[in-house]
N, C-alpha and C positions, 0 to 999 in steps of 0.2 A: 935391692929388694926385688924379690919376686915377682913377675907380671905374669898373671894367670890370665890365657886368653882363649876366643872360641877355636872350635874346629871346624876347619869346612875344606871341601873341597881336600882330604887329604892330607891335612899340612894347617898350621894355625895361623889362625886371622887375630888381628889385636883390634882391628874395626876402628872405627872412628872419634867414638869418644872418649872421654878425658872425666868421666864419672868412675872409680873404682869404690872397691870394696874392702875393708882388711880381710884377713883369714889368720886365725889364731890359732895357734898351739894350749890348747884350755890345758893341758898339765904343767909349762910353765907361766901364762900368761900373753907371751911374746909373739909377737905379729910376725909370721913369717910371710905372707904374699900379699899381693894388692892383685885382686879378681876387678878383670875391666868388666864394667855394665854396660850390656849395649844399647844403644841405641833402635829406635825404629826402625830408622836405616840400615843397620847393623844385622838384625834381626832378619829382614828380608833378605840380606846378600845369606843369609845361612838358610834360610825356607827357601829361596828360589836353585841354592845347590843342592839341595833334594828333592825337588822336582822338575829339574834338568837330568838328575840320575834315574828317573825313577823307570821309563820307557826302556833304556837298556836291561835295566835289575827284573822289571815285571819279565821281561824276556829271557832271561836266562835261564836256561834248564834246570831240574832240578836236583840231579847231580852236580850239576857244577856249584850250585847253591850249598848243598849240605855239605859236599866237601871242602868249602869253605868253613862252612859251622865245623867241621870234625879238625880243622886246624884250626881256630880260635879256642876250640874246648882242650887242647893239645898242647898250646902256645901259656892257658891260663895256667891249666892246670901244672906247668914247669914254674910259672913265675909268681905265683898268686902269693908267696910271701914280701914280693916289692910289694904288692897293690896292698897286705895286709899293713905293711907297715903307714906307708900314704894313708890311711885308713885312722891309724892309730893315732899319728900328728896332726891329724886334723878334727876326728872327732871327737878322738879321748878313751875310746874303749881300750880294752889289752887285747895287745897282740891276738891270744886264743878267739876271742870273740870275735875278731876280725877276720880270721882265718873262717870261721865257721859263717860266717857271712856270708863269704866268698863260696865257701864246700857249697852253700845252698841254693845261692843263683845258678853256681854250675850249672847242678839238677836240672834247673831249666834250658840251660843250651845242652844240653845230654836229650833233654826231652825232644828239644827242636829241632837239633839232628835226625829225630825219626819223622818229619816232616811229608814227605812225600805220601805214605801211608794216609797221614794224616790230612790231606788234600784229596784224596779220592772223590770222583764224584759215584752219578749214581748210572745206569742206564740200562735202557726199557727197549727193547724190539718188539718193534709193531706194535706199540700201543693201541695206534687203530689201523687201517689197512695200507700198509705201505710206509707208514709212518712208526718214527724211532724217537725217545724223547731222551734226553740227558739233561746232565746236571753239570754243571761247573765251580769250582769256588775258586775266585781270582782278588788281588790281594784291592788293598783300597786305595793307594799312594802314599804323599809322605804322611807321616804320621809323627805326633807332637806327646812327648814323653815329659811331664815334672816331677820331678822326685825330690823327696825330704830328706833331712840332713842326718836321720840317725841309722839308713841306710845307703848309705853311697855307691855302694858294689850291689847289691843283693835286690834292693827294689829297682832301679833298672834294669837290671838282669830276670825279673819278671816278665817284661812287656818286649827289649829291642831281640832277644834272639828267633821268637816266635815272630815277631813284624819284619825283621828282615828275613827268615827262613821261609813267610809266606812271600816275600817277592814286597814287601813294601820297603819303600826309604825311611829315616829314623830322623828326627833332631828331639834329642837330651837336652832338658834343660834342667841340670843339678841345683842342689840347694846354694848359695852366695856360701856358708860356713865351711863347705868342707868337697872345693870344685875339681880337686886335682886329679881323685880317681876317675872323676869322667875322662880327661885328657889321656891318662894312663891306657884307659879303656879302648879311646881311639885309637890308640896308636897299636894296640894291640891288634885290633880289624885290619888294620893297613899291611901290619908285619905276614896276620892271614891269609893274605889277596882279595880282599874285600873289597872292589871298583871306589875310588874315590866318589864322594856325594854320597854314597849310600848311608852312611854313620855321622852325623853333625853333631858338633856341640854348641848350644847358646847359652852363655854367662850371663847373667842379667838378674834382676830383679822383676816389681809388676811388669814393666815396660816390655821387657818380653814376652812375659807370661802372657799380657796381651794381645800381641801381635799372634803369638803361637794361636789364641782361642779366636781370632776374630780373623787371620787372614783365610784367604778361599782354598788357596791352595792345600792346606794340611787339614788332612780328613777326619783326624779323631786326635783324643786326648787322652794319654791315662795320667794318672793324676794319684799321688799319695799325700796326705799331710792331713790339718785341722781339719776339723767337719767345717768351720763356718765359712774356709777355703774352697773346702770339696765344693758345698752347696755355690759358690760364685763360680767355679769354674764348670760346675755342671749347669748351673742358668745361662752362664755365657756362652758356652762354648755349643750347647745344642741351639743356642737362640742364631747361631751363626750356621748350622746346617750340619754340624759336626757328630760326630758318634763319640758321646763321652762314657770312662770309666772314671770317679771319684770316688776315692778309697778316703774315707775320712776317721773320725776321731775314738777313741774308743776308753771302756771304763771297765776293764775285767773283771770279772770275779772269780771265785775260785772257793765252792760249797766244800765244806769237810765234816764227813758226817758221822755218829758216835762209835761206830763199827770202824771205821778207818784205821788203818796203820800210819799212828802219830808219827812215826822217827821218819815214814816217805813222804808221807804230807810238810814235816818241817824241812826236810832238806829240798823238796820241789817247793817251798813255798819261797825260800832262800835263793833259790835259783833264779825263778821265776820272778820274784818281788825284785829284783839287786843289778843282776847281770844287767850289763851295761848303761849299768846305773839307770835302769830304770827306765831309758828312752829307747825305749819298744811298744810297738803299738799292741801287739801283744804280750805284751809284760802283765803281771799280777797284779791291779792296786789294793782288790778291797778281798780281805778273805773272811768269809763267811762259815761262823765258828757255830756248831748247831746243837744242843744239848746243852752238857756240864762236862764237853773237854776242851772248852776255852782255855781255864786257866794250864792243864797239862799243856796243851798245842803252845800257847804261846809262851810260856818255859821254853819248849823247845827250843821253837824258832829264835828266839832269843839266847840261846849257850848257842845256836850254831853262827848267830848273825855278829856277835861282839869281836871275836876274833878275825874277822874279815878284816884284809890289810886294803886303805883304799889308797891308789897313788899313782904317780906314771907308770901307760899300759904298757913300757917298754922295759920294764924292772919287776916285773915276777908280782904285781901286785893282781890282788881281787878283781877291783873293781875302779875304775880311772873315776877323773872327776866330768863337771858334766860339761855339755859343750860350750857356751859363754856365760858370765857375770853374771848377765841382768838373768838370762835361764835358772841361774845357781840359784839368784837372790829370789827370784819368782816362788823355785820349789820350797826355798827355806821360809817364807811367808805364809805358804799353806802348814808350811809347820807351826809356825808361831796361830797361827788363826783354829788350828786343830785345840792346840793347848788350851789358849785362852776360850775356846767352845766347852770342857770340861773332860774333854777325852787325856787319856793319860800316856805318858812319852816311858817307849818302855826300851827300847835304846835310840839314843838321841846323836843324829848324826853331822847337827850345826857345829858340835864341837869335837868333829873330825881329828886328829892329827896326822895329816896326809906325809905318805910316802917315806917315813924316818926321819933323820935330822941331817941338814948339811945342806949342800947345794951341789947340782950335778954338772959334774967336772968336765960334761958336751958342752953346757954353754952358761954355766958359773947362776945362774937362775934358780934361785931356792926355792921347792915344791909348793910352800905355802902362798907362793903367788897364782896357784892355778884357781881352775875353778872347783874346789870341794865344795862337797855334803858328803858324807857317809852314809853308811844304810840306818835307816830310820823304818822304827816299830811303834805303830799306835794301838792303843786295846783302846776297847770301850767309844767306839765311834759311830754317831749316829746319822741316820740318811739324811739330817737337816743340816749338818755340818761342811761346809765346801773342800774340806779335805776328802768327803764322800763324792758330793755333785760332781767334782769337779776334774776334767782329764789333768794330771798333775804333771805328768811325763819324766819324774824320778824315782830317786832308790826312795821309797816309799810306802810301806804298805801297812794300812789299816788294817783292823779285826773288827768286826761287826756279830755280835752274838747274838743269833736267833732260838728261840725253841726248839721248832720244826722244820723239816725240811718242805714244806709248805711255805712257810714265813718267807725260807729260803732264795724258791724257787718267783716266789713274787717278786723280790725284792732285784731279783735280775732282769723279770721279764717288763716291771715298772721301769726300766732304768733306759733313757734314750739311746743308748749306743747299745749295740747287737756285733761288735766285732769278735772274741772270743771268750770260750769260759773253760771251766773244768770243774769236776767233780771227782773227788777221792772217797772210794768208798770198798768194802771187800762184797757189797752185794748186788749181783748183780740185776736183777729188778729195778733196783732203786736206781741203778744205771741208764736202762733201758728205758725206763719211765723217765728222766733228764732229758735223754737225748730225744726224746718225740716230744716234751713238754716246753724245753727252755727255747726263748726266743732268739737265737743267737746264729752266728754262721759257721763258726767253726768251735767244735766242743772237745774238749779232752776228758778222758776217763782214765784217771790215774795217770794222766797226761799233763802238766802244767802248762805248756807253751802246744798246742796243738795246731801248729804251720803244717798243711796238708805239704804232702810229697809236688812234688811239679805235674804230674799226670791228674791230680786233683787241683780243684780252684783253689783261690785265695781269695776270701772276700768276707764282710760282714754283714748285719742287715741294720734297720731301721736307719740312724744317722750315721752308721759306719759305712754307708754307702749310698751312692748316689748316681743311679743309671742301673740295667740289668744284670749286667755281665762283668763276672767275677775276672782275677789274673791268673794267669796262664792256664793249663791243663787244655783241655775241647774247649773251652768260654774261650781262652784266648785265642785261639786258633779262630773261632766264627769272630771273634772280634774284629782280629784283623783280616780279614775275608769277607768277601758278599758273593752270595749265590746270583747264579745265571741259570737258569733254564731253556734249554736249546729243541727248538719241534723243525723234524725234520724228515724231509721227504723227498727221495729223489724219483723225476717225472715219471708220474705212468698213464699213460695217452686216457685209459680209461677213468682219470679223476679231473679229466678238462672240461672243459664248458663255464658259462654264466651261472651262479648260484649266490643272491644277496643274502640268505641266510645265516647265519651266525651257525660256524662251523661246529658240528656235529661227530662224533667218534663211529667206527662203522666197522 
């Protein structure tokens, strides 16, 4: 069996304890590694080699720094089909969607290569007489990375190419489900020339996550997963003096309004709603059908959604199944509780027939052992129903039918989570009037999945986040940096003498 262990220092640590983890292959069932947990102990030997590197790395030029960034974006970009496939065995999406994962984080080390620019400070001659003022932005140390399980490649790739391009050290701590791209990832920095200690990885569960929020040494946190996660690591982790970003939970919507072009609204609502099954925190759940083209729209989406093949993402299928059991069984509960609320199943994805028929002759394991659901269509769903309230995090996606785009627009701004939305429409007014009205942080027009470019943030509002500052783009960059302000003055005989005054500009 597999032992999946940290990184540190270079080269992996398996640490101390004797607590592991499984790691499953959710499309046939089968447990392929056992991820070690560490320990307290454990957890410090990986925090204290990031900030043993971190006095070298702040020092290092910053040529020598991006040219490293320009060989890991060089090293990824040749091999990012091993990382996609790691990707694939572990969390279940297909291949394509893991590749595009990967295409996306790039962006961000593409972006963090232009670093230098993006470090500039500021500076003033003679401010006042004889005197020059500047500015500096210098990085913050090591810095503590958590990330969730339905992006492995892509939400780290957020926060570590900018935290190490500004001169800080990193410890990743990936999700328990799906640990191996991280490892992949190290070794990748190593193959770059990346100084050892600069890139850590800690395997673990709370007990890390702990140590990562409460020890002194690691100055901030970025953070992705549930909101009621976010909201704990954002209380903890600033009650300990820390700079947190907690990216939490979210409940899409996605207005379609009577002017719309049905046939783009159902194939983005199909993309949107389905693709990788649904565990995207910008995924589509609730679409919001406005007038009397409900019943057209949802025709639609429905001849496009039935044909959808769901099955191993390593065999030309749609759409994989989802990442563990009790996940699978959780999503298929909000279906049963939607039904039984009065809402109508207008294709029903509990009775899947995943992947074809036979067993695959890799490792003799019949598809039916994985974790399915299929894509699932709900009409006629109301905001008091918990297949509405509630973040569901599968291929799943209701229809909510309002009158007005008023009813509409309340009905998202009423809603706790402010992560993303979208609006299909051919007018553009009623566009423009969205974007300034709706409460949200990231909006798409005619856009289903609106993940800003890497030079824009990434973030949501109300309980999709938790702290100021957004991932990557300029937020990230001040993230991991803190300003200096430098006054300075070299001696001129005429500014000597005794003066208790509180100094004056002249």
């Amino acid at each position: 069996m597999n032992t999946i262990t940290h990184w540190v220092d270079g080269k992996p640590f398996a640490g101390t304890s004797d607590k592991t983890s499984p790691v499953t292959n959710p499309a046939t069932g089968q447990v392929t590694g056992e991820l070690a947990l560490a320990t307290v102990e454990d957890a410090r030997v990986v925090i204290d080699s990031a900030t043993a590197a971190f006095p070298a790395w702040r020092d290092t030029s910053l040529s020598k720094r991006t040219a490293i960034l320009f060989n890991f974006r060089e090293l990824l970009n040749a091999k990012k089909g091993e990382l996609a496939e790691i990707i694939t065995a572990e969390h279940g999406k297909v291949l394509s969607d893991a590749l595009g994962e990967i295409s996306r984080g790039q962006e961000v080390v593409e972006f963090a290569c232009g670093i230098p620019h993006l470090l500039k400070g500021g500076f003033t001659e003679n401010a006042s007489t004889g005197v020059d003022v500047f500015s500096l932005r210098q990085p913050l140390g090591p810095v503590g990375i958590i990330s969730p399980f339905n992006f492995p490649a892509m939400v780290p790739m957020w926060f570590f190419p900018i935290a190490i391009a500004a001169g800080n050290t990193v410890v990743l701590k990936p999700s328990e489900k799906d640990p191996t791209a991280s490892i992949w990832i190290a070794e990748l920095w190593k193959e770059a020339g990346l100084p050892d200690g600069v890139f850590n990885v800690l395997q673990g569960d709370k007990t890390a996550v702990d140590e990562l929020l409460e020890n002194r040494n690691i100055k901030s946190i970025s953070f992705v997963g549930s909101t009621p996660i976010a909201q704990y690591v954002y209380a903890t982790g600033t009650s300990h003096g820390k700079r947190v970003q907690a990216l939490g939970g979210a409940k899409n919507h996605a207005i379609v309004l009577p002017d719309a072009d049905l046939d783009l609204a159902a194939d983005a609502m199909v993309n949107a709603g389905f693709g990788s099954a649904g565990e995207r925190c910008m995924a589509i759940s609730a679409l919001v059908a406005v007038g009397d083209i409900a019943d057209e729209l949802v025709a639609k989406i429905a001849e496009r959604t039935t044909p959808l093949k769901t099955g191993d993402g390593t065999r030309g299928a749609d759409m994989g199944p989802l990442v563990t059991k009790a996940h699978r069984d959780k999503v298929a509960s909000y279906v049963d509780a939607g039904e039984e609320s009065g809402a109508t199943i207008v294709v029903d994805g509990r009775t899947v027939k995943a992947d074809g028929d036979g067993a695959s002759e890799a490792t003799g394991i019949r598809p039916a052992e994985g974790f399915w659901l299929g894509p699932t269509l709900i009409d006629h769903v109301t905001p008091e129903m918990s297949i509405y309230t509630d973040e569901i995090f599968g291929p799943v996606l209701s229809v909510v039918r309002v009158d007005t785009y008023d009813e509409a627009l309340q009905l998202i701004n009423d809603n706790p989570y402010g992560n993303g939305t979208a609006i299909f429409t051919n007018d553009g007014g009623a566009a423009r009037r969205f974007q300034n009205e709706v409460e949200v942080g990231m909006i798409g027009i005619n856009v289903p999945i609106p993940v800003p470019m890497a030079y824009y943030s990434f973030g949501g509002w109300k309980n999709s986040l938790f702290g100021d500052t957004h991932a990557h783009g300029t937020e990230g960059v001040h993230f991991f940096t803190r300003a200096k302000a430098v006054t300075s003055r070299w001696l001129d005989p005429s500014h000597g003498g005794i003066n208790l005054g509180f100094p004056e500009n002249d």
